[in-house]
C-alpha positions in Angstrom: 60.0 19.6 -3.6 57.5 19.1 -6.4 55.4 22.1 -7.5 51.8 21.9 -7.4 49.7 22.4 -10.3 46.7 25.6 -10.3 44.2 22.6 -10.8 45.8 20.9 -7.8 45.7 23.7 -5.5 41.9 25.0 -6.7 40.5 21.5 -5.8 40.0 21.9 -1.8 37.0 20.3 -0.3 35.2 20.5 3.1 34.8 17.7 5.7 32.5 18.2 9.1 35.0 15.9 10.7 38.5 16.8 9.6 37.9 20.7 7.9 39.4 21.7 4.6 41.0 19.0 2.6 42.3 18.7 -0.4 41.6 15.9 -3.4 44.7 14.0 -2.2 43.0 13.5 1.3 39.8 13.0 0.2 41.1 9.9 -1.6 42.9 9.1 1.6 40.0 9.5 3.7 37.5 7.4 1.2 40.4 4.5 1.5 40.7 4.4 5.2 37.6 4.5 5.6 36.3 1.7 3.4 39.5 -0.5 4.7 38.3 0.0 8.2 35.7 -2.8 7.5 36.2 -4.4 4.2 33.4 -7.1 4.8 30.7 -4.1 4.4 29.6 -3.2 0.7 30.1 0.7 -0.1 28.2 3.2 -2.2 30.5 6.1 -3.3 27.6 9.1 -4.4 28.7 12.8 -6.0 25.5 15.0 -6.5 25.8 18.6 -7.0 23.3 21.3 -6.5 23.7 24.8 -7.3 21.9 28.1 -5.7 21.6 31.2 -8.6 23.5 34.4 -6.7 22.7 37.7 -8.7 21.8 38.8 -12.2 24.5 39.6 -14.2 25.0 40.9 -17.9 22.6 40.1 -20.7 20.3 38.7 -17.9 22.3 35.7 -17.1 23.1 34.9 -13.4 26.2 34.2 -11.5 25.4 30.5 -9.7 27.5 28.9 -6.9 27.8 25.1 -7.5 28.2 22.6 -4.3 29.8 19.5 -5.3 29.4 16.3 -2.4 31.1 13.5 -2.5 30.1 10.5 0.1 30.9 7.2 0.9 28.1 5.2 2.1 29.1 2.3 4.2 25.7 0.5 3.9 23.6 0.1 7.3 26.4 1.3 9.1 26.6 5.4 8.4 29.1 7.2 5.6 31.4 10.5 5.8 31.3 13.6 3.2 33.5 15.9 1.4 31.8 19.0 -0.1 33.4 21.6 -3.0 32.1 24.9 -3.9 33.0 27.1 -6.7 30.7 30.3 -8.7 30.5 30.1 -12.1 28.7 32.8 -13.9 27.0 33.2 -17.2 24.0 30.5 -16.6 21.1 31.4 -18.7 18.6 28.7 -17.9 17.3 25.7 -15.6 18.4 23.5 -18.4 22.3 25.3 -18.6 22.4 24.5 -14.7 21.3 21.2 -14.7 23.5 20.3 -17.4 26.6 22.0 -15.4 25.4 20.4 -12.6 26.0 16.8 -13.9 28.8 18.0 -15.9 30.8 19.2 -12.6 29.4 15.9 -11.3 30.7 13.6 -14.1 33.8 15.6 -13.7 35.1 14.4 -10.1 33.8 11.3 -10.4 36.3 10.2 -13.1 38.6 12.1 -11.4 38.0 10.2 -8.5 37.7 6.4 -9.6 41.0 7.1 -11.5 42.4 7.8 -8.3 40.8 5.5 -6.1 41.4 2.5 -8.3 45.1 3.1 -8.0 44.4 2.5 -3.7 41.9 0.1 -3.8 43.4 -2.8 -6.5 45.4 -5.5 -4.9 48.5 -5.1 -6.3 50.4 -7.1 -3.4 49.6 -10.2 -5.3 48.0 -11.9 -1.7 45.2 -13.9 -3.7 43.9 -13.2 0.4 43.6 -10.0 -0.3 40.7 -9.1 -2.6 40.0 -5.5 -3.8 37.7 -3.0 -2.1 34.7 -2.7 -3.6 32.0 0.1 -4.5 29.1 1.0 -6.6 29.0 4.5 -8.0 26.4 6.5 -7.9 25.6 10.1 -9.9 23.0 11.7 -8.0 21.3 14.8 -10.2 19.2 17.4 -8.8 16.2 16.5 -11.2 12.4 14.6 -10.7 9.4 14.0 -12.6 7.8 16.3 -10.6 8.7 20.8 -10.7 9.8 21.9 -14.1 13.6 19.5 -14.9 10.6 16.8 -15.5 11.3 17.6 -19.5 14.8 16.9 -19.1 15.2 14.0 -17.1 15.8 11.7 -20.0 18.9 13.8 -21.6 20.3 13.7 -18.1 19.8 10.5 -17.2 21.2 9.5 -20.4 24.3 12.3 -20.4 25.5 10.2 -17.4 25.0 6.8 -18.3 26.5 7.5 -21.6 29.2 8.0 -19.2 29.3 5.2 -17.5 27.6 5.5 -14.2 24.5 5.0 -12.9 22.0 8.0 -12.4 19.8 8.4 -9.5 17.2 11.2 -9.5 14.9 12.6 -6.9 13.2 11.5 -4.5 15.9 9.3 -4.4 19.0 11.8 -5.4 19.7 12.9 -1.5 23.4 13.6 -2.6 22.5 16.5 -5.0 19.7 17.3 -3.3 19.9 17.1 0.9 23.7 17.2 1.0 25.0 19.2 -1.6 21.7 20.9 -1.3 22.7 22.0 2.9 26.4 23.9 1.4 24.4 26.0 -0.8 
């Protein structure tokens, strides 16, 4: 029996439909569900939002970060996994956006390194093409409120990373369904 490492066991995620998961099924879950109608194009979103708990020492608060990932199956409805963890220690707005996207960033290249591995075509059926998705970062930021000043560092952290950054009005991952596990 193989052991499981603290990383592996931490990483459990939430589902309205199936109840606590953990990564391994939420890959499982993404797959099946983009196989169960491979003509359809896919959007794969992971937003985080974060609520600040309490003040703790040296005025810095204790903040519980909701991580969502969803799978869009476009026009026809999507499914969601949510994660939350507290970290503590956040100073500013700026310190929790940039966690934000950082936790973000984090399972998404977690996940396409993952998913990749399910989704290629390694039968070697040229009738069998890949599954397909775009990627999406959504951040908890808009030109409007006070993140309006760094929009641009954010937006650039996560391209810089690859992906493509949506931001409010348009970031409902971050900020309607990470927003409702906060």
């Amino acid at each position: 029996m193989a052991t499981r490492t603290k990383q592996q066991t931490e990483l459990q995620f939430n589902s309205p439909s199936r109840g606590r998961v953990d990564f391994t099924n939420v890959i499982y879950d993404l797959v099946n569900f983009m196989e169960e109608d491979i003509r359809k194009q896919y959007c794969l979103i992971i937003g985080t939002d974060s609520r600040a708990n309490h003040l703790i020492e040296g005025g810095a608060k204790d903040v519980e970060f909701v991580t969502a990932i969803i799978i869009h199956r476009l026009g026809k409805g999507g499914r969601y996994f949510w994660h939350k963890e507290t970290r503590g220690k956040i100073h500013t707005l700026r310190q929790k956006i940039y966690e934000e996207t950082g936790l973000s960033l984090a399972i998404a290249q977690k996940l396409i390194g993952e998913l990749n591995k399910y989704l290629s075509n390694t039968t070697g059926d040229p009738a069998l093409k890949p599954l397909k998705y775009e990627l999406e970062i959504h951040v908890d930021i808009g030109e409007r409120g006070p993140t309006r000043e760094i929009i641009k560092e954010i937006v650039g952290m996560v391209q810089g990373s690859g992906f493509s950054a949506k931001t409010k009005p348009c970031s409902y991952g971050a900020s309607t369904v990470a927003d409702r596990h906060t």
